[in-house]
LOVEXVO-590680 format. One record per residue (C-alpha): residue number from 1; x, y, z. Coordinates in nm, 4 decimals, always signed. Layout:
// residues N
> NUM:X:Y:Z $
...
END
This chain:
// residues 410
> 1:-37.4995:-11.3244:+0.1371 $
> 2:-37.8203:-11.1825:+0.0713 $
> 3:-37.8143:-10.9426:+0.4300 $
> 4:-37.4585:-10.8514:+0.3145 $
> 5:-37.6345:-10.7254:-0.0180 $
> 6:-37.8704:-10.5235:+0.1365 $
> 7:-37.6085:-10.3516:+0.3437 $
> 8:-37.4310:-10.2539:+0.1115 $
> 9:-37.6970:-10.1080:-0.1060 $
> 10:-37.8425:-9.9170:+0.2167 $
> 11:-37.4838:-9.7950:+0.2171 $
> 12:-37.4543:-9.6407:-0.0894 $
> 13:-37.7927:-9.4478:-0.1150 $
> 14:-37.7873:-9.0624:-0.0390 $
> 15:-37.9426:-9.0003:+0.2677 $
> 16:-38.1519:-8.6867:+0.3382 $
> 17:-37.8360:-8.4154:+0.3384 $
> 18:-37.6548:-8.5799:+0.0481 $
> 19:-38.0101:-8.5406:-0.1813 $
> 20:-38.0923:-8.1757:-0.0874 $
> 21:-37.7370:-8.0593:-0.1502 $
> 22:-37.7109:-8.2003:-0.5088 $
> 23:-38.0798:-8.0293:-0.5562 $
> 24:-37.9108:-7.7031:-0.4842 $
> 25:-37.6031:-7.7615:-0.7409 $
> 26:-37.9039:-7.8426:-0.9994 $
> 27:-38.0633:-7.5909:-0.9974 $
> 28:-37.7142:-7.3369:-0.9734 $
> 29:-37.6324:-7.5140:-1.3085 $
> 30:-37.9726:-7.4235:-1.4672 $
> 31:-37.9687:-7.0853:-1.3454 $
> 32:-37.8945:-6.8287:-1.5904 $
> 33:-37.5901:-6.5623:-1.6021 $
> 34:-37.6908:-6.1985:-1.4756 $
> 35:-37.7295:-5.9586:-1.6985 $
> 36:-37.5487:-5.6517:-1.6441 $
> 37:-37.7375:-5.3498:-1.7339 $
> 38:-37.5572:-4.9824:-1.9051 $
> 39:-37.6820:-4.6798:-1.8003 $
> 40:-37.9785:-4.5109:-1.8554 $
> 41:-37.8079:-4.2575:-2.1201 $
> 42:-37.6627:-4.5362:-2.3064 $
> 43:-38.0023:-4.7513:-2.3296 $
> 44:-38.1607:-4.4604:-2.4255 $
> 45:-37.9066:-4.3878:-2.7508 $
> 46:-37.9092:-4.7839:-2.8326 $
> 47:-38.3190:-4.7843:-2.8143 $
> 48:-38.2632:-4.5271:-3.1100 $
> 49:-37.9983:-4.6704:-3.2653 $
> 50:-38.2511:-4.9709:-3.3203 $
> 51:-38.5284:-4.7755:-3.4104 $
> 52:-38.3613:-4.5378:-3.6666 $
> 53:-38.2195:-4.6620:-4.0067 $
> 54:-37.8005:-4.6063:-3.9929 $
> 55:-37.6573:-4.3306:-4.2364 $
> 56:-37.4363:-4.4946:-4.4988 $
> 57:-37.0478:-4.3210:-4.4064 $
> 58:-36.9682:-4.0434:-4.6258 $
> 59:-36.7767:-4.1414:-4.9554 $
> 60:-36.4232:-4.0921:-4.9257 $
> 61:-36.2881:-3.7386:-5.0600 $
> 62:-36.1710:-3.7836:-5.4520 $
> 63:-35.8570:-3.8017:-5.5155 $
> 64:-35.6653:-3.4685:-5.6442 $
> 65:-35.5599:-3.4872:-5.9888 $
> 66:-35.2399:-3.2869:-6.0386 $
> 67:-35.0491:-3.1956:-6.3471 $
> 68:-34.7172:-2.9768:-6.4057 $
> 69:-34.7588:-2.6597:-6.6277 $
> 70:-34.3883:-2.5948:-6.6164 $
> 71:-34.0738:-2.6226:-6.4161 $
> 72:-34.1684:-2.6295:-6.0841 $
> 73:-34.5642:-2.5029:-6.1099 $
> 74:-34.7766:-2.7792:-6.0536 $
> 75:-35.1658:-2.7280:-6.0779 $
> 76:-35.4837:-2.9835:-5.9289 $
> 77:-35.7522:-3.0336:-6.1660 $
> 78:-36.1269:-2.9978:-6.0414 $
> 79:-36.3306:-3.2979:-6.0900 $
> 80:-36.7046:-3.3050:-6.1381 $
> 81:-36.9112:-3.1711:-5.8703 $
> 82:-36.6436:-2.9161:-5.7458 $
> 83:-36.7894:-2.6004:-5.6109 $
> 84:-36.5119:-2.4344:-5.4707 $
> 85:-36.5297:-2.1642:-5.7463 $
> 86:-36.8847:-2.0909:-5.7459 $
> 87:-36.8525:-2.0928:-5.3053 $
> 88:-36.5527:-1.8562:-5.3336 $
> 89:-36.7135:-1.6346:-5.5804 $
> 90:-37.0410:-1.5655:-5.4029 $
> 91:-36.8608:-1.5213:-5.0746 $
> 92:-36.5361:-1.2737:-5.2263 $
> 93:-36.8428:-1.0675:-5.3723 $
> 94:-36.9458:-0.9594:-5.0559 $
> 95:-36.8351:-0.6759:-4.8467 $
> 96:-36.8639:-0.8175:-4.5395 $
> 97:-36.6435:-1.0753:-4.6571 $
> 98:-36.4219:-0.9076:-4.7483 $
> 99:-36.3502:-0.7027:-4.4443 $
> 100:-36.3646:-0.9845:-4.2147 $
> 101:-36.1567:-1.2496:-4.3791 $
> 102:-35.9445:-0.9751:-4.5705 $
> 103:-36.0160:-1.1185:-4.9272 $
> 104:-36.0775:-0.9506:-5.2588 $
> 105:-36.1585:-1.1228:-5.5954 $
> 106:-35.9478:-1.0139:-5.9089 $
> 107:-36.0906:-1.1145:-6.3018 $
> 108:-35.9272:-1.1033:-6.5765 $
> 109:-35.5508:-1.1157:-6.7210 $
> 110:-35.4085:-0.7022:-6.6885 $
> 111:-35.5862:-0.7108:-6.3572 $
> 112:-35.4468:-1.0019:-6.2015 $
> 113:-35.1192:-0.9064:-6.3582 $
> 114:-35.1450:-0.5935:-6.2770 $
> 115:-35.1884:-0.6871:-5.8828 $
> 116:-34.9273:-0.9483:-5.8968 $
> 117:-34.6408:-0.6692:-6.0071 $
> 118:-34.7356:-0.4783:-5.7566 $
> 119:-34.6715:-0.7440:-5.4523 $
> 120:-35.0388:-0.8284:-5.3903 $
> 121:-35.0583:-1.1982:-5.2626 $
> 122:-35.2277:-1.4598:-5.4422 $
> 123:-35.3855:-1.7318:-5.2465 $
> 124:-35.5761:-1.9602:-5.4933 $
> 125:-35.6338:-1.8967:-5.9261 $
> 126:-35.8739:-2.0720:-6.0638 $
> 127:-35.7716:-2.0784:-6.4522 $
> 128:-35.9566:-2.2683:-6.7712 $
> 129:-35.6312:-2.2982:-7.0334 $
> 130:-35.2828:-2.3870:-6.8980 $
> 131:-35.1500:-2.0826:-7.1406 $
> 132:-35.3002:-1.8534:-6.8943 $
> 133:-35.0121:-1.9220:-6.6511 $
> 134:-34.7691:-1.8701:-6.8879 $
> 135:-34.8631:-1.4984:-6.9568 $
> 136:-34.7915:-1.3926:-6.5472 $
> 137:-34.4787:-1.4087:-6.2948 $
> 138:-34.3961:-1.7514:-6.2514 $
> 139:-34.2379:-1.6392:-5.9085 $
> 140:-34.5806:-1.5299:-5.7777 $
> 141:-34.7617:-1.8298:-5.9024 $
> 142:-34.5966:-2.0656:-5.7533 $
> 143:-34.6564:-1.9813:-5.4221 $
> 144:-35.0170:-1.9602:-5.4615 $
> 145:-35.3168:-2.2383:-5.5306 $
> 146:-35.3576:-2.3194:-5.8898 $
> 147:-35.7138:-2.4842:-5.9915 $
> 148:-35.7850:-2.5590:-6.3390 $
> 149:-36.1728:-2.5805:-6.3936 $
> 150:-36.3749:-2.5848:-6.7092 $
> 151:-36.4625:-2.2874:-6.8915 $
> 152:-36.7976:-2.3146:-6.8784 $
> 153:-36.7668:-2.2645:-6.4811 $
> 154:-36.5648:-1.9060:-6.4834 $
> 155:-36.8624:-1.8348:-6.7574 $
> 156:-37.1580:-1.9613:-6.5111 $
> 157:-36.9942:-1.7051:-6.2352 $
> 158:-36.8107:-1.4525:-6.4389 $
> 159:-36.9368:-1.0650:-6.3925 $
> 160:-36.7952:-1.0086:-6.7021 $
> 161:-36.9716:-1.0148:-7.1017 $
> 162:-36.7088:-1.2215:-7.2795 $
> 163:-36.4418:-1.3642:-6.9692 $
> 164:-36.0872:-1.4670:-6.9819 $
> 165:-36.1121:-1.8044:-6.8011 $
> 166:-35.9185:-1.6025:-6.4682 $
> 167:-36.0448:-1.5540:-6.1273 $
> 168:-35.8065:-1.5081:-5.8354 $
> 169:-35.8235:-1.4182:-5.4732 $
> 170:-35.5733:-1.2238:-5.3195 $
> 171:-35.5605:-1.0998:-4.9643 $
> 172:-35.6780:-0.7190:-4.9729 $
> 173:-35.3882:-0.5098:-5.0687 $
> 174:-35.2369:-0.2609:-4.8536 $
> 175:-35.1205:+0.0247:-4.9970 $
> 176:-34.8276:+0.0973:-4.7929 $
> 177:-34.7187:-0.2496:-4.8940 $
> 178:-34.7231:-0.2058:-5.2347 $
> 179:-34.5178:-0.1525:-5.5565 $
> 180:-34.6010:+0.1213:-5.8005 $
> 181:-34.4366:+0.1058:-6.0959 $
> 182:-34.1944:+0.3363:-6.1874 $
> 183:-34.2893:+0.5070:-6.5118 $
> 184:-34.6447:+0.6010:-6.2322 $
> 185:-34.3739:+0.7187:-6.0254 $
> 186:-34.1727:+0.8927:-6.2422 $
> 187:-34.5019:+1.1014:-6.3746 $
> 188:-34.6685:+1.1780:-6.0443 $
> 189:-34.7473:+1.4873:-5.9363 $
> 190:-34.8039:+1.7426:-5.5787 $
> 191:-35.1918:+1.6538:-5.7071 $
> 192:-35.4437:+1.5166:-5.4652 $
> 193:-35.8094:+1.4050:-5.5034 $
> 194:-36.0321:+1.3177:-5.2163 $
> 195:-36.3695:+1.1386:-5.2730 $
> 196:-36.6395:+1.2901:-5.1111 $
> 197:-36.9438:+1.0553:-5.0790 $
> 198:-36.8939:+0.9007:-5.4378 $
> 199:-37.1557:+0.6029:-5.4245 $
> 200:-37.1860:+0.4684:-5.7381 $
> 201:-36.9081:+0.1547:-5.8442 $
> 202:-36.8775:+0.3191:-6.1910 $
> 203:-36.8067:+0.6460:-6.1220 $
> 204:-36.5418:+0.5604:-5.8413 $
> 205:-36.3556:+0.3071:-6.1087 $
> 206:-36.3569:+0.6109:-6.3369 $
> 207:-36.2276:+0.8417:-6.1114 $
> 208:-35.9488:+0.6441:-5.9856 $
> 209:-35.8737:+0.5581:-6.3364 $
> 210:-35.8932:+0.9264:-6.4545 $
> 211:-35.6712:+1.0399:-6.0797 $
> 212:-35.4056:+0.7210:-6.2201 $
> 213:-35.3999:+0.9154:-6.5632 $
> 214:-35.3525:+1.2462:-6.4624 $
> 215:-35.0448:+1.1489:-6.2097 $
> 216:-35.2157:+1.2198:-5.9048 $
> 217:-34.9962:+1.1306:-5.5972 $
> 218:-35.2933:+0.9539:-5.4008 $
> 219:-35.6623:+0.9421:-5.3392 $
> 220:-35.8306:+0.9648:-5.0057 $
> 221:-36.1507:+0.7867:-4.9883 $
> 222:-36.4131:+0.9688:-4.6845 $
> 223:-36.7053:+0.7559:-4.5240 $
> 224:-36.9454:+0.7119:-4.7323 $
> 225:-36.7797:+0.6358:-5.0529 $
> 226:-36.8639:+0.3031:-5.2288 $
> 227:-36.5768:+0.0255:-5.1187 $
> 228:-36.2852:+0.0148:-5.3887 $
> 229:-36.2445:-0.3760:-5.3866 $
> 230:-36.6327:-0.3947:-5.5162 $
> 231:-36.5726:-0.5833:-5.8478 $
> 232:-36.7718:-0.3344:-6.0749 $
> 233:-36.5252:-0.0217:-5.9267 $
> 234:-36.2189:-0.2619:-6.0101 $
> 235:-36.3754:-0.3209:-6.3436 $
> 236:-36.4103:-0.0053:-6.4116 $
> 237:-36.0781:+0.0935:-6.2282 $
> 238:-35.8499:-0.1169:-6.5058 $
> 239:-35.6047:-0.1655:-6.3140 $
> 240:-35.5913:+0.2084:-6.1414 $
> 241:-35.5769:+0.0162:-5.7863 $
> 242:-35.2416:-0.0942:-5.8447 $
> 243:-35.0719:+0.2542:-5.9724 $
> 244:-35.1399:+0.5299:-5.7069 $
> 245:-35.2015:+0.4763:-5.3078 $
> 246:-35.5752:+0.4775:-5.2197 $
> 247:-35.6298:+0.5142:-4.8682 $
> 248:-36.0288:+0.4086:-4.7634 $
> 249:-36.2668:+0.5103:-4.4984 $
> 250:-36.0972:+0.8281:-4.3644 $
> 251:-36.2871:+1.0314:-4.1456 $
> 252:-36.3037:+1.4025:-4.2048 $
> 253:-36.0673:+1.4379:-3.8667 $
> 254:-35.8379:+1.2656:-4.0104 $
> 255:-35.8241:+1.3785:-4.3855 $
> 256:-35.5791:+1.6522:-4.2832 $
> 257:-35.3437:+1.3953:-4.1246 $
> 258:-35.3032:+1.2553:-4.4651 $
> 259:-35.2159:+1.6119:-4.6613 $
> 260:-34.9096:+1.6891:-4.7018 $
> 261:-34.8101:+2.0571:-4.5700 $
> 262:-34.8889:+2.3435:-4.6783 $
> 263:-35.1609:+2.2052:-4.9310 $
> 264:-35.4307:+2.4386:-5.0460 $
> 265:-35.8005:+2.2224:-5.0890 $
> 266:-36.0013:+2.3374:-5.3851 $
> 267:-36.3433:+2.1890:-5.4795 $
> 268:-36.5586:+2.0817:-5.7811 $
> 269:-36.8458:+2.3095:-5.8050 $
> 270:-37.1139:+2.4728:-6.0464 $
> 271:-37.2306:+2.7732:-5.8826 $
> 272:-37.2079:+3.0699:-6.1364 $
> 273:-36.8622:+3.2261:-6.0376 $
> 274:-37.0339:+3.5601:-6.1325 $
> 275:-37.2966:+3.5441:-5.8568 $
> 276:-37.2184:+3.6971:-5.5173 $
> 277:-37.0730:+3.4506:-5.2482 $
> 278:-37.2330:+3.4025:-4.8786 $
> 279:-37.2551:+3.2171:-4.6237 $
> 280:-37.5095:+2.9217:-4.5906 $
> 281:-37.6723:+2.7842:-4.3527 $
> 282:-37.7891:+2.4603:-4.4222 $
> 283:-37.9734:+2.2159:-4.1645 $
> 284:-37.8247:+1.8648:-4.1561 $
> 285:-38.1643:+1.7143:-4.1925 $
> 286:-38.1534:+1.8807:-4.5181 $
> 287:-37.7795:+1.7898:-4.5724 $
> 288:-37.8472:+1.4853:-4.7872 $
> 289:-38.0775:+1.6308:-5.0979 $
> 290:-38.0474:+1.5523:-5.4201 $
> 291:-37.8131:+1.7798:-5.5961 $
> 292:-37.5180:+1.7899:-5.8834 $
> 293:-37.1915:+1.6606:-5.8406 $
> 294:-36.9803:+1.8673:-5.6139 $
> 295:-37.3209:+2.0998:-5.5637 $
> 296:-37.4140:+2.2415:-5.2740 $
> 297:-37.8584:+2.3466:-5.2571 $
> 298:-37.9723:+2.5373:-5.1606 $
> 299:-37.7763:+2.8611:-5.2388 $
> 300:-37.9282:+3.1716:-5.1652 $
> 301:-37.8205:+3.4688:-5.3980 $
> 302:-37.8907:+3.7689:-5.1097 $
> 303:-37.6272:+4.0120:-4.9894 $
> 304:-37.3541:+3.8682:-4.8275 $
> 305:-37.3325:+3.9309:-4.4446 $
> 306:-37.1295:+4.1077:-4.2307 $
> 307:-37.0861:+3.7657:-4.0328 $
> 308:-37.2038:+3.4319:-4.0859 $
> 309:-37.5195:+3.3721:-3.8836 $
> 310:-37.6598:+3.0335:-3.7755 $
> 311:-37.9823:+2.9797:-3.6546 $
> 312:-38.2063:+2.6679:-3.5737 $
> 313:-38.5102:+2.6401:-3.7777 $
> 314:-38.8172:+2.3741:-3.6045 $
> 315:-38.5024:+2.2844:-3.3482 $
> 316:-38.2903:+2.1180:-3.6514 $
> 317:-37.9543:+2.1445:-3.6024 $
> 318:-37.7801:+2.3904:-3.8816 $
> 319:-37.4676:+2.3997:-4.0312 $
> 320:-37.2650:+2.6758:-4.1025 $
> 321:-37.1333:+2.6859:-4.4475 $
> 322:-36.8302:+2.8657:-4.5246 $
> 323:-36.7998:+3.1170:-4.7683 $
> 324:-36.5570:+3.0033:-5.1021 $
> 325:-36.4645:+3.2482:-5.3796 $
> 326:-36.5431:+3.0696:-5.6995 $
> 327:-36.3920:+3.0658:-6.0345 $
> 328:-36.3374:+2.8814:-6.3598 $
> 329:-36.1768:+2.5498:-6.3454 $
> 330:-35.8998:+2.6322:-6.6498 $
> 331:-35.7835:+2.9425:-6.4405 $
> 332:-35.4994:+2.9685:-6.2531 $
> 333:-35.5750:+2.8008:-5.8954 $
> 334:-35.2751:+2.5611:-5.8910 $
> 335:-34.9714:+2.5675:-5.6447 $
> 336:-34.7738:+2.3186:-5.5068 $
> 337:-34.9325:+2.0850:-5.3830 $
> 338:-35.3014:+2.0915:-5.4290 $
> 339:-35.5695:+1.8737:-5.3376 $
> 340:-35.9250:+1.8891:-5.5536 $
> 341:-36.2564:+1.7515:-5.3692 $
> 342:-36.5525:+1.5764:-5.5693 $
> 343:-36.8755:+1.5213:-5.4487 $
> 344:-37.1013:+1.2598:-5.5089 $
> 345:-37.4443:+1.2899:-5.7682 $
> 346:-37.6619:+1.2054:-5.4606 $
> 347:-37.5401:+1.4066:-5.1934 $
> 348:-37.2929:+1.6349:-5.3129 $
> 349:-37.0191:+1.8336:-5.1188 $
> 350:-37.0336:+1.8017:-4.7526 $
> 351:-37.0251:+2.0748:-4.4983 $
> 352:-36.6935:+1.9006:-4.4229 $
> 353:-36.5480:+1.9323:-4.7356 $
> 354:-36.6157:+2.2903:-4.7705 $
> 355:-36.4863:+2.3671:-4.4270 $
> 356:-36.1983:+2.1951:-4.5062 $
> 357:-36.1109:+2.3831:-4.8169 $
> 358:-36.1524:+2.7209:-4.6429 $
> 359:-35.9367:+2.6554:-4.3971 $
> 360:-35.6071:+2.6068:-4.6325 $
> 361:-35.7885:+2.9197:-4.8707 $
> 362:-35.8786:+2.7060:-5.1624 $
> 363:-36.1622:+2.7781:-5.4251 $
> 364:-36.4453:+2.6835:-5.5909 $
> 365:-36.3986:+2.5423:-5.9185 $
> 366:-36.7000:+2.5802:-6.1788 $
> 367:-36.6901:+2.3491:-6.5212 $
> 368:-36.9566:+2.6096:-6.6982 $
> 369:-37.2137:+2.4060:-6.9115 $
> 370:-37.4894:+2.5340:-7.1350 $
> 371:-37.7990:+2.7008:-6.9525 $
> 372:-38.0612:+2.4289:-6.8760 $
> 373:-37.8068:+2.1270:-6.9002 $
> 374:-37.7817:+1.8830:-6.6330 $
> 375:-37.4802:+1.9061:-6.4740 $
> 376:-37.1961:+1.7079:-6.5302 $
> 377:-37.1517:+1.3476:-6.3458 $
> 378:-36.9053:+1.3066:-6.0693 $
> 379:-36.6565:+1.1064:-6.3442 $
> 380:-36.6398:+1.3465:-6.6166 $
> 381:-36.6108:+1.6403:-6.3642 $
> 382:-36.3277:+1.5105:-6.1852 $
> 383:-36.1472:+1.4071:-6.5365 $
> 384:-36.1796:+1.7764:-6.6360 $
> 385:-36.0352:+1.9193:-6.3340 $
> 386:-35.7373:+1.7257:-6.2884 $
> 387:-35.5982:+1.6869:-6.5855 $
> 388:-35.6569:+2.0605:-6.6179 $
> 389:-35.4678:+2.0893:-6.2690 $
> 390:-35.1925:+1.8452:-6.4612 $
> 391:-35.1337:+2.0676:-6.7184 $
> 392:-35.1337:+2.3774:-6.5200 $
> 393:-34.8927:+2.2292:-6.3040 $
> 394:-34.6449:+2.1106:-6.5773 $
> 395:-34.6663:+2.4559:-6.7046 $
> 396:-34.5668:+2.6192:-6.3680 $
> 397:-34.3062:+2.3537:-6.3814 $
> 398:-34.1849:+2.4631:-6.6907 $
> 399:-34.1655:+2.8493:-6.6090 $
> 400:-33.9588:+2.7869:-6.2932 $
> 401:-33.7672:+2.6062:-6.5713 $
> 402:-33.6725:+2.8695:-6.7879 $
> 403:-33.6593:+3.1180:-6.4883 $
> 404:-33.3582:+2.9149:-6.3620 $
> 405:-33.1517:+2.8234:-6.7029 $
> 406:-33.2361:+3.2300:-6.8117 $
> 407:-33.2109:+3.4482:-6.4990 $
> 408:-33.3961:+3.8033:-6.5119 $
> 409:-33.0780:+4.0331:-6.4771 $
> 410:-33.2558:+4.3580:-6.2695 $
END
């Protein structure tokens, strides 16, 4: 029993093969699992991620408050921190602006009125009372983007002393798309103004109101003239924008295109209608002196020549000025239609202008002022020739009137 023991136990124990082979699956079952590596890129980025604190997200966008001011005009409410108005403001104020995105900015109730009877689109208003709305064209409103903000906001960014609480941007008018209104219509007249180099915001609003007043049939604006949209020439404008065509940024090439036939061109000038007229010559360098509105310096008061003569002086190009019989502005120098050119304070009439002018046989026109006196600005002078050109117009009107109800029997 004891040798059948002993077999059996030298039965059972592994021998040499059986022990190294369940070494081997010991040692598989302690190995650890390979570790699969990302690429370099995406180490690189986790590294950072590590060593860099996270950015909390960004807060969710607040919810838009709206509210109805009426049947079917419904309004969003800015909440606190909004700066849409004070973005859109600084941006519309620029010129760049507004030629690239096509975008003008419109204060105040007559002006936005004004603009919105005329068929200028309204993108967004930005408004401080809900009564505001009810004083324009519902029809218009409703298409556009109505903000209420506080009051104190339109103050903070308001060009004007005491504002409405009404700021709107519109898409820049074009005037060939636009509405006058009739009674502007009904009064207009075969007068024209062109702009010659008028710089200064003020004096543009003024003219355009003074051309809108007198029933001038349209303005032409030359290169060089401040831009119309600028918010201190609509300002001053009231509203003058949105009464008679003003076409911008002509070229003198193309000034003509935009006359109607037959026009004669007259210009503003104060050169003593009782000295002898000649012919100029006037280098370009010199072209942009200082002189009075609708001036030309220097004038030389020689005998006129035989022919006009143009020579360089120190190899600067000259430019022949063309000789213009002057006389008063309330004389006779009206026909149908007529076209009146005012120069700017800074640089006065250009060589353009006056070439211009003698080419359809128009005039100088002089507003006489005491000896000594500054001359008028470019605003007053062009509200004293046209609505002198207004009345002598009506009265021509009026004569070819009475010649046609009381024929002259010969």
């Amino acid at each position: 029993m004891a040798a059948l023991r002993r077999l059996g136990r030298s039965l059972l124990r592994p021998g040499p093969v059986a022990a190294e082979v369940g070494r081997r699956g010991v040692r598989a079952l302690r190995r650890s699992p390979v570790r699969v590596l990302p690429p370099q890129k995406e180490r690189k980025a986790a590294a950072q991620e590590r060593q860099s604190p996270q950015e909390p997200p960004p807060p969710p966008p607040p919810a838009v408050e709206r509210s109805s001011a009426g049947a079917g005009l419904w309004y969003e409410k800015a909440g606190p921190g909004d700066r849409r108005l004070g973005k859109v403001v600084t941006i519309a104020k620029s010129k760049k602006f507004r030629d690239h995105h096509g975008k003008v900015l419109l204060e105040g109730h007559r002006l936005i009125k004004d603009a919105l009877e005329a068929g200028a689109v309204l993108q967004t208003l930005f408004f401080s009372m809900v009564g505001h709305l009810k004083e324009l064209p519902e029809a218009e409103l409703k298409r556009a983007n109505l903000v209420k903000v506080k009051f104190e906001d339109i103050k903070s960014w308001s060009d004007l002393v005491t504002p409405q609480g009404l700021i709107g941007i519109f898409s820049k008018p074009n005037h060939a798309k636009l509405s006058y209104p009739a009674a502007q219509l009904a009064g207009s007249l075969p007068l024209l103004l062109i702009c010659d180099n008028i710089r200064d915001p003020g004096n543009l609003g003024t003219i355009l109101r003074s051309a809108a007043g007198a029933g001038c049939e349209k303005v032409l604006l030359t290169k060089g003239c401040v831009d119309p949209w600028e918010p201190k020439v609509l300002r001053a404008g009231m509203g003058a924008h949105f009464r008679l065509p003003i076409i911008t940024n002509l070229d003198w090439e193309s000034v003509p295109n935009n006359l109607p036939a037959g026009v004669r061109v007259c210009v503003a000038d104060n050169k003593d209608p009782g000295a002898q007229a000649e012919t100029v010559s006037l280098p370009r360098a010199a072209s942009g002196a200082r002189s009075a509105p609708g001036n030309l310096k220097p004038h030389l008061k020689s005998k006129p020549k035989a022919a006009p003569e143009c020579e360089d002086e120190e190899g600067a190009e000259n430019v022949c000025i063309p000789e213009l019989a002057a006389q008063y502005y309330y004389e006779n120098w009206t026909q149908t239609p007529v076209a009146v050119v005012i120069g700017g304070e800074t640089h006065g009439l250009s060589p353009d202008a006056l070439h211009l002018a003698a080419s359809t046989g128009g005039k100088r026109l002089v507003i006489p002022v005491v000896p000594g006196v500054e001359s008028l600005n470019s605003a007053i002078a062009a509200g004293i020739v046209l609505f002198e050109g207004k009345r002598q117009l009506l009265c021509r009107h009026k004569q070819e009137e009475r010649r046609q109800k009381f024929p002259v029997v010969g």
